[in-house]
C-alpha positions in Angstrom: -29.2 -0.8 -7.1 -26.6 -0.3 -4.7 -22.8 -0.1 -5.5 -19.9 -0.3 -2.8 -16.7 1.3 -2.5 -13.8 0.9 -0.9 -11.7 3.2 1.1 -8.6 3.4 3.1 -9.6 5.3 6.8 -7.2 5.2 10.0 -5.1 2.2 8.7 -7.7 0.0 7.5 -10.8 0.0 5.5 -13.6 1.2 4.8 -16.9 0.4 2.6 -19.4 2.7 1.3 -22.6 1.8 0.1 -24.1 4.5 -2.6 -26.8 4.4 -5.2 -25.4 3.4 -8.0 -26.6 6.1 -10.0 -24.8 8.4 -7.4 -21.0 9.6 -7.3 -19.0 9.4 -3.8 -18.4 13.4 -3.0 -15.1 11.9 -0.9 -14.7 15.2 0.4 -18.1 15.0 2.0 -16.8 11.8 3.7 -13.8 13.9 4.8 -15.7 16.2 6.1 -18.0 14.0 8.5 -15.3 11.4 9.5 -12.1 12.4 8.8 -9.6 13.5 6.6 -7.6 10.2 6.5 -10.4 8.7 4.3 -8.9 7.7 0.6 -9.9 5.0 -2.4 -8.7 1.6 -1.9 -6.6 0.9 -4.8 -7.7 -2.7 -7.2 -5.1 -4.5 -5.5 -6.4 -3.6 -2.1 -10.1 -4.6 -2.9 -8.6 -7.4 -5.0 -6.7 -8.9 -2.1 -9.7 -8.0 0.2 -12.7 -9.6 -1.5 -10.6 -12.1 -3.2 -13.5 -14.5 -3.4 -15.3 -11.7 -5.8 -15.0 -11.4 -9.5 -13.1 -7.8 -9.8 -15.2 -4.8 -9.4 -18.2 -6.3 -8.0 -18.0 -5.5 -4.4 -20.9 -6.6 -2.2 -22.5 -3.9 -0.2 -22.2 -6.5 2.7 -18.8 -5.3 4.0 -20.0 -6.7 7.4 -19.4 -10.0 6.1 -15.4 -9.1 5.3 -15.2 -7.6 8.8 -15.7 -4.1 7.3 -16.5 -0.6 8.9 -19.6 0.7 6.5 -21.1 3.6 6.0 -24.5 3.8 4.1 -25.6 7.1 2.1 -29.0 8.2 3.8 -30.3 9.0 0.1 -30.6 4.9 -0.1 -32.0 4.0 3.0 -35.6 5.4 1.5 -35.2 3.1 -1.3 -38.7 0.5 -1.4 -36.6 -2.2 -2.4 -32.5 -2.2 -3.2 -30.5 -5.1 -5.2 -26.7 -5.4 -4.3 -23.8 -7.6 -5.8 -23.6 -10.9 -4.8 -19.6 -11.4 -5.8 -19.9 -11.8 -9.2 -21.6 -9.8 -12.0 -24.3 -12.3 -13.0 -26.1 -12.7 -9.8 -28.2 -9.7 -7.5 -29.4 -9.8 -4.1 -32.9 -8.7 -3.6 -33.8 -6.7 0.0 -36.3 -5.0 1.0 -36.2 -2.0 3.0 -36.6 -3.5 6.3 -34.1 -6.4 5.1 -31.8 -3.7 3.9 -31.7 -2.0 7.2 -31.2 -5.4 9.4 -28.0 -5.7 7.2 -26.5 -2.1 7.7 -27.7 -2.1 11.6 -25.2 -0.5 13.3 -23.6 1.4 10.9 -22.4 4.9 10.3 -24.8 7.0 7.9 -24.4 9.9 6.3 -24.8 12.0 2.7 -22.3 11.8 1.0 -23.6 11.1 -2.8 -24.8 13.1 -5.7 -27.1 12.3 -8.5 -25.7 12.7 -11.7 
């Protein structure tokens, strides 16, 4: 399962897509791309995936016109579910599907396992 996050970088935003078993280590983040990186607040996201059911974020930020950045600790993943904008319904990708989606997109670690 993959979650998404939203951050605040240079002015506009951001989405990072994690394992959801992972924490963001935002000072990680900082570290590889800038210290103007910060957590979108709920009326941010709320305003920005305003066609979502609060909190569940897709980890398609693409689709929103998003910068994303993918942990590389998920990209190894067989198979990965995200949110689909709502908390009821999953999408199911493969790796291969998985990495058509996130083509073009920054990488980096940025996650711990609890």
């Amino acid at each position: 399962m993959a979650k998404a996050i939203v951050l605040r970088r240079n002015g506009g935003y951001l989405l990072a897509v994690l394992p959801a078993s992972h924490h963001l280590r935002l000072a990680d983040l900082r570290a590889s791309f800038g210290d103007d990186i910060a957590m979108a607040t709920e009326s941010e996201i709320d305003r920005l995936f305003a066609d979502c059911a609060r909190g569940a974020v897709p980890a398609a930020g693409i689709c929103y016109g998003l910068d994303v950045i993918v942990d590389d600790s998920i990209q190894m993943q067989p198979e990965i579910y995200i949110e689909a904008g709502d908390h009821e319904t999953l999408l199911h990708l493969g790796r291969a599907q998985f990495a058509c989606l996130t083509a073009g997109c920054l990488h980096g670690r940025f996650s711990t396992h609890d």
